[in-house]
C-alpha positions, -999 to +999 in steps of 0.1 A: -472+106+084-452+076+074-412+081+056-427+071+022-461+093+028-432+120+032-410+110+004-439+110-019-448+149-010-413+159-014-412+144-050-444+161-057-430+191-045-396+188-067-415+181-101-438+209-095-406+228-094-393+211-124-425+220-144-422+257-136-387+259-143-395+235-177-368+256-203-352+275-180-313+268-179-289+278-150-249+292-159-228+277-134-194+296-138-188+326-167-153+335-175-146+369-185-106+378-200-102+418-202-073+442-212-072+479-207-095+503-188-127+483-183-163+505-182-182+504-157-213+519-139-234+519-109-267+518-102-284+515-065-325+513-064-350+512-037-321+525-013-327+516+022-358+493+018-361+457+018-360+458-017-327+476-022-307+466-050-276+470-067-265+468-102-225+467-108-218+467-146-186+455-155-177+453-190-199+430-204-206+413-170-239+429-146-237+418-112-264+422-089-260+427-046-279+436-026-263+443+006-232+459+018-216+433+036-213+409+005-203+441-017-178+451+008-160+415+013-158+412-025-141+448-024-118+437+000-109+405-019-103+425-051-079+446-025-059+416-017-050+409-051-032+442-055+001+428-045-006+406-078-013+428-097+015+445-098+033+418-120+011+430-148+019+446-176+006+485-167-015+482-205-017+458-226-005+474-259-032+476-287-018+447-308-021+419-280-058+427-275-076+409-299-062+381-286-079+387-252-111+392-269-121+370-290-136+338-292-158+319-267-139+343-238-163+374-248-193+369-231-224+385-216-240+376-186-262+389-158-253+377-123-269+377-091-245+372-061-262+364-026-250+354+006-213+361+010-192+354-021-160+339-025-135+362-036-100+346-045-071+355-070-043+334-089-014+352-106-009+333-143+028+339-155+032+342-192+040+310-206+073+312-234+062+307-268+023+315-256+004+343-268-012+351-237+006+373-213+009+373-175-027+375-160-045+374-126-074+357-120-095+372-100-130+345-093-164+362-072-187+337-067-195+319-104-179+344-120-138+345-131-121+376-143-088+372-165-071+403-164-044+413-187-031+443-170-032+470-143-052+491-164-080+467-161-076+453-124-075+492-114-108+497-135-125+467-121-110+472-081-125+510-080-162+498-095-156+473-065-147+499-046-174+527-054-199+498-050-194+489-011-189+529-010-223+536-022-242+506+000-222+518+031-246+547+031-275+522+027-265+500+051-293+484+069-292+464+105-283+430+088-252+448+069 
């Protein structure tokens, strides 16, 4: 098969994949800004078979794993950001909220993380005359967390936590 024989059938290939994913849009990084005790939930299905899968909601973010490894190095990550975290404010007091909340910071998305996910953290100090206070920013993969205080890094660090905890016991020979 000649180089343009080959060309032509990888083309072919690409806008076939370009007609099935016709109005179909991909997110490439969500930011997420949270104060105070963030909910969160669990949920492991098909444990122990091929199709095992994860679902970590986190606030208004659901992430989905699928193996322990990945779930474990992000729990780890969020881990090394406690030292950080510890320049927060313990809660953010009621009346600063809203400003964490609103506009185009409140989001919802679904995420699926594969392979092993970054996992890195940045401490923000509080800039004078600013309404935002001190924050860490805590990035998995696509998505970036900007947490206002302990109460929330705690929340988020033990759904991190209960996660890897809960796959551990599901571990399979590739974890």
């Amino acid at each position: 098969m000649s180089t343009s024989q080959k060309t032509n059938t990888g083309q072919a290939q690409n806008n076939e994949r370009d007609e099935r994913n016709d109005g179909l849009s991909s997110v490439m990084s969500v930011g997420v800004r949270v104060a105070g005790r963030v909910p969160t939930r669990v949920d492991l299905r098909f444990a122990g078979t091929p199709e095992q899968q994860l679902g970590l909601s986190l606030g208004t973010v659901l992430v989905y794993l699928r193996t322990y490894l990945a779930t474990r190095t992000i729990s780890l990550g969020w881990g090394e950001a406690a030292a950080q975290a510890r320049s927060l404010s313990p809660v953010l007091p009621e009346r600063r909220r809203p400003v964490m909340m609103s506009g185009p910071w409140t989001v919802s998305a679904v995420v699926r993380l594969g392979g092993m996910p970054a996992v890195t953290s940045t401490l923000l100090p509080a800039q004078p005359g600013q309404a935002l206070p001190t924050v860490l920013r805590v990035q998995v993969g696509p998505v970036t967390w900007e947490l206002a205080d302990a109460a929330a890094y705690t929340s988020l660090l033990n759904a991190w936590r209960n996660a890897a905890d809960l796959l551990a016991v599901h571990a399979g020979e590739d974890d």
